[in-house]
C-alpha positions in Angstrom: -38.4 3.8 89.8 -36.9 6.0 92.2 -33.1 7.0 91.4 -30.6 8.0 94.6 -27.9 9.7 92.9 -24.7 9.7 96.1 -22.2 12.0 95.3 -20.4 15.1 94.9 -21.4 18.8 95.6 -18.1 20.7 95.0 -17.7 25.0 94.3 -15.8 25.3 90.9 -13.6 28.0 90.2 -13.2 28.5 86.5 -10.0 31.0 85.4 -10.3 31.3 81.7 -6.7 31.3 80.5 -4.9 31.0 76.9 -3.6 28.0 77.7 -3.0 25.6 80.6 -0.6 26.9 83.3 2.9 24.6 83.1 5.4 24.2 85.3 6.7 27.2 87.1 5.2 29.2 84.9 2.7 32.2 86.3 -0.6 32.9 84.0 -3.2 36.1 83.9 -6.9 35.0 84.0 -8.8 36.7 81.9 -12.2 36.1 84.2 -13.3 34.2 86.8 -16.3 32.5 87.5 -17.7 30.7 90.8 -20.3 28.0 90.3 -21.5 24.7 91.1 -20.2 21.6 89.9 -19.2 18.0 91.3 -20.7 14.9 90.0 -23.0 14.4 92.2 -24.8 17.5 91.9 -24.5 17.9 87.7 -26.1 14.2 87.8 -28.8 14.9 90.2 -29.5 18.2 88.2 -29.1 16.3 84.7 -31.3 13.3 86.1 -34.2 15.7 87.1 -33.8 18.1 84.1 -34.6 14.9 82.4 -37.5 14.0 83.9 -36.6 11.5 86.6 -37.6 10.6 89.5 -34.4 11.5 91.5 -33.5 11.6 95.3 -30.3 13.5 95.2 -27.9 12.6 98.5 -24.1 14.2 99.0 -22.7 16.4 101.7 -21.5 20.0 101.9 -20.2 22.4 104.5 -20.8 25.4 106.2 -20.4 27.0 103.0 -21.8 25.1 100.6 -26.0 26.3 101.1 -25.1 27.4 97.4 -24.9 24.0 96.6 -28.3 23.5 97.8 -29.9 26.3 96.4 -29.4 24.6 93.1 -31.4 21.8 93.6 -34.3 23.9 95.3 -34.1 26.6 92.0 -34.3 23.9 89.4 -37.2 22.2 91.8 -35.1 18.8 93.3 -35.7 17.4 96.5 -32.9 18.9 98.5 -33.7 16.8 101.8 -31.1 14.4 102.1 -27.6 17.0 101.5 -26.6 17.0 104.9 -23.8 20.2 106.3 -20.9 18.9 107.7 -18.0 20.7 109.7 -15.5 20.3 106.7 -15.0 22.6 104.3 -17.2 21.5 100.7 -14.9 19.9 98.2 -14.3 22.2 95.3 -12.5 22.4 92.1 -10.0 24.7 90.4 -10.8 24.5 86.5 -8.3 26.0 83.8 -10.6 26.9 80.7 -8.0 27.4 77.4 -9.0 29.2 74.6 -10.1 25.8 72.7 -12.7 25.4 75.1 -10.9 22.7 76.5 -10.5 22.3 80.6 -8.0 21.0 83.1 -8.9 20.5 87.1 -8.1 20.4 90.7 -9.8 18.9 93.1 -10.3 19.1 97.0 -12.5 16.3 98.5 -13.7 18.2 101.8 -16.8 17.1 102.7 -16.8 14.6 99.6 -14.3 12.1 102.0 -16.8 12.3 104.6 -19.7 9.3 104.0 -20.6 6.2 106.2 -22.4 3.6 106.3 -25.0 5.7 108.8 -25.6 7.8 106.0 -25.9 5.6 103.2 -28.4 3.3 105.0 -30.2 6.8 106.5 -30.4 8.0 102.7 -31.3 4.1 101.1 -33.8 3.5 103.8 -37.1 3.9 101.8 -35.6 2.5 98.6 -37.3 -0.5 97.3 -36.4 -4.0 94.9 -35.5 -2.2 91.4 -34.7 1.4 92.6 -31.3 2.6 91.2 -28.4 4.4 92.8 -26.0 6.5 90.3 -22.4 6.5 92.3 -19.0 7.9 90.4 -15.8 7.8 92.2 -15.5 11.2 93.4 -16.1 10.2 97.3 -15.2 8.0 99.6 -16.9 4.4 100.4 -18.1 3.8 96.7 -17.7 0.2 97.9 -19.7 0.3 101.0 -22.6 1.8 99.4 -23.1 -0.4 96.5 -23.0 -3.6 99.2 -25.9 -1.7 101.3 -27.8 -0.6 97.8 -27.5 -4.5 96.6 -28.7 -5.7 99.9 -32.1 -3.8 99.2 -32.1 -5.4 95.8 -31.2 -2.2 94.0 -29.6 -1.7 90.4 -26.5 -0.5 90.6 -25.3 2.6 88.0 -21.2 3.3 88.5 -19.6 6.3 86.8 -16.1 5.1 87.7 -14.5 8.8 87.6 -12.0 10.0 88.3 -10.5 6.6 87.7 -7.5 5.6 90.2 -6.6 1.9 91.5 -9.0 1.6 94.2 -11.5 1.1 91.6 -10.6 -2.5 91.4 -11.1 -2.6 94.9 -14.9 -2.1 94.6 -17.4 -5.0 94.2 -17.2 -4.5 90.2 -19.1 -7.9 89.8 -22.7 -6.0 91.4 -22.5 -2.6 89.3 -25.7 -3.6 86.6 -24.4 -0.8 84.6 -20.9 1.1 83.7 -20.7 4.8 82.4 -17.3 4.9 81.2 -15.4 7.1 78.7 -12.5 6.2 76.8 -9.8 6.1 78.4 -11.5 4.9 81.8 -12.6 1.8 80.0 -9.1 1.2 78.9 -8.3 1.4 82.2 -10.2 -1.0 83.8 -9.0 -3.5 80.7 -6.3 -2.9 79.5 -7.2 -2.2 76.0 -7.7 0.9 73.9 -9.6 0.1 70.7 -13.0 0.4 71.3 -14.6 -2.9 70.7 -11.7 -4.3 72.6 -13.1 -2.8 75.6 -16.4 -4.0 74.8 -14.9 -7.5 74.2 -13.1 -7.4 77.4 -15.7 -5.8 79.6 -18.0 -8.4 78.7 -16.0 -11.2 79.7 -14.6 -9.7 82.7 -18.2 -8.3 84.5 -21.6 -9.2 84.3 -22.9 -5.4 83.8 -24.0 -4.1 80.9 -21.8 -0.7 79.1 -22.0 2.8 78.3 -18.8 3.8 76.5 -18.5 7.4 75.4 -15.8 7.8 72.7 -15.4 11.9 72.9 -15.6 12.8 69.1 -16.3 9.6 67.5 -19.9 9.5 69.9 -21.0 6.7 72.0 -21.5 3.0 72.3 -24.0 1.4 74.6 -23.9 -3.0 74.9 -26.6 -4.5 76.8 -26.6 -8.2 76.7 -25.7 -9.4 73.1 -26.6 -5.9 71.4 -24.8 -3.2 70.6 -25.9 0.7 69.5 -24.0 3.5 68.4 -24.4 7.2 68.1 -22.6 10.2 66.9 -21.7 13.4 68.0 -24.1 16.2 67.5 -21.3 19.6 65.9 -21.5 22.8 68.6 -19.3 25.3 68.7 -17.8 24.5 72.2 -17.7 27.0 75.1 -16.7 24.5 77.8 -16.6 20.7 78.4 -17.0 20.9 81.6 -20.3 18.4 82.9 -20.9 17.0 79.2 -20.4 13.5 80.8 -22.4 13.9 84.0 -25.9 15.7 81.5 -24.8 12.3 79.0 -25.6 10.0 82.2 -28.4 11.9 83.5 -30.3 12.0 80.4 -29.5 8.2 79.1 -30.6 6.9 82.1 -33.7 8.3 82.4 -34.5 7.7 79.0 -33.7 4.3 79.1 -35.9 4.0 82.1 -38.7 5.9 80.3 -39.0 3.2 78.0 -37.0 4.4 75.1 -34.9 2.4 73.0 -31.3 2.4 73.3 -30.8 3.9 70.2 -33.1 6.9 71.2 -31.4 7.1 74.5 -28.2 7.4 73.1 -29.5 10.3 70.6 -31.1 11.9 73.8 -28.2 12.5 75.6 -26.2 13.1 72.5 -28.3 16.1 72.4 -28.4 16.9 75.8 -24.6 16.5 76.5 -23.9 19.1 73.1 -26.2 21.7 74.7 -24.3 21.6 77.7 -20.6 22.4 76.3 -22.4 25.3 74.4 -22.7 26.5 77.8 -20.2 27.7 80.3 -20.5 26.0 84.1 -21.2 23.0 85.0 -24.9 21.9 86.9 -26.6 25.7 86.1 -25.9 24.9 82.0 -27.4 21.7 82.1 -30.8 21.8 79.6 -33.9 20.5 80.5 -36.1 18.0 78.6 -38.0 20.6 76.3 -35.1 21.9 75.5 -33.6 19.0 74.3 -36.3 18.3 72.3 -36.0 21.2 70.7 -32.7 21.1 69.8 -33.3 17.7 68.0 -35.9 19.1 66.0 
């Protein structure tokens, strides 16, 4: 199975702070850092780390060959980022002493997809390929009607959440990737197995659910798995959800039960806010491995 992973490439600035800047208020940063981010790139990265077959696709700018030097150094197929004339989206990131981070993005080049590129990028993909898709650009909608006309699965991350989620073709996504208080969102409920409960009845696709401290929960069909959360000190939070997708999916497509997917990415996902940055702190396989042993 091949995996086309559409999204965004942004440039995140981190400013390590003491707390988050309020209102009218003016902060020193203790350190800045410059690195790349978006979803679409830390899921492309987390994906191959991983082992999977992934064909990452998003677009950049003039400035954004940085962006694509990531996926030639970790060894990704780089081919289908295309350079635009906008500027690449990027992201302002607060980083508090707790670890904990607060962000600002600019689309850019993120707000720039058509339907020329999404069939240009889908055109080899076959019955049972997947596309991985998160809300972070523009035409979520469009592509998932292309990627469902070839017969593909469907994998939506729908984040950041807004209203123009329930604008999309939520009845085709196969699977959801949702944390907390995105599934609350899309139901209206906040207890956990609420959101199961209503998910279930309101779209056909199966769940991730990732509950921050309390773990995860995964229903597909009539079963339901759980796992904890693997204790790290925490350096940054900062693509713990994006290295969680990349590594449960592939897992799951490797052939591994749903249990040991979830335990996987557990793993994974508490590497990765050991680390600072985003797509460069993402583990690979072995080191996963490793790490659960």
């Amino acid at each position: 199975m091949k995996i086309y992973s559409i999204g965004s490439f942004n440039i995140d600035y981190f400013y390590s702070l003491p707390r988050f800047v309020g209102a009218g208020e003016t902060l020193s940063a203790s350190a800045l850092k410059v690195l790349p981010g978006g979803k679409g790139l830390n899921q492309s990265v987390a994906l191959h780390r991983a082992g999977a077959r992934v064909i990452p696709c998003g677009l950049v700018g003039r400035d954004g060959e940085m962006l694509i030097d990531v996926l030639k150094t970790v060894g990704a197929d780089a081919s289908r980022v295309k350079k635009t004339d906008l500027p690449s989206g990027h992201a302002i990131i607060q980083v508090d002493a707790a670890g904990q981070n607060s962000i600002i993005v600019y689309h850019g080049a993120n707000f720039a997809f058509d339907e020329a590129y999404f069939r240009e990028v889908l055109a080899d993909a076959e019955p049972g390929d997947a596309v991985v898709l998160q809300n972070e650009i523009n035409d979520v909608g469009l592509c998932i009607e292309i990627a469902k006309e070839k017969g593909m699965r469907v994998v939506l991350n729908p984040s950041p959440f807004d209203d123009g989620i329930f604008s999309l073709p939520l009845d085709k996504v196969d699977l959801f990737l949702c944390n907390e208080l995105e599934g609350a969102s899309l139901t209206g409920e906040t207890d956990p197995e609420a959101i199961l409960a209503a998910m279930a009845a309101k779209y056909p696709g199966d769940v991730l659910l990732t509950l921050g401290g309390s773990g995860s929960v995964y229903r597909c069909g009539s079963g339901v798995y759980r796992h904890g959360l693997f204790e790290v000190p925490v350096a940054d939070t900062t693509g713990a959800g994006d290295t969680f997708t990349g590594f449960f999916l592939f897992s799951l497509i490797a052939g591994e039960s749903p249990e040991a997917a979830l335990r996987t990415a557990s793993a994974a996902s508490a590497i990765v806010v050991s680390r600072m940055g985003a797509a460069l702190s993402i583990p690979t396989m072995d080191e996963v491995k490793e790490f659960l042993q």
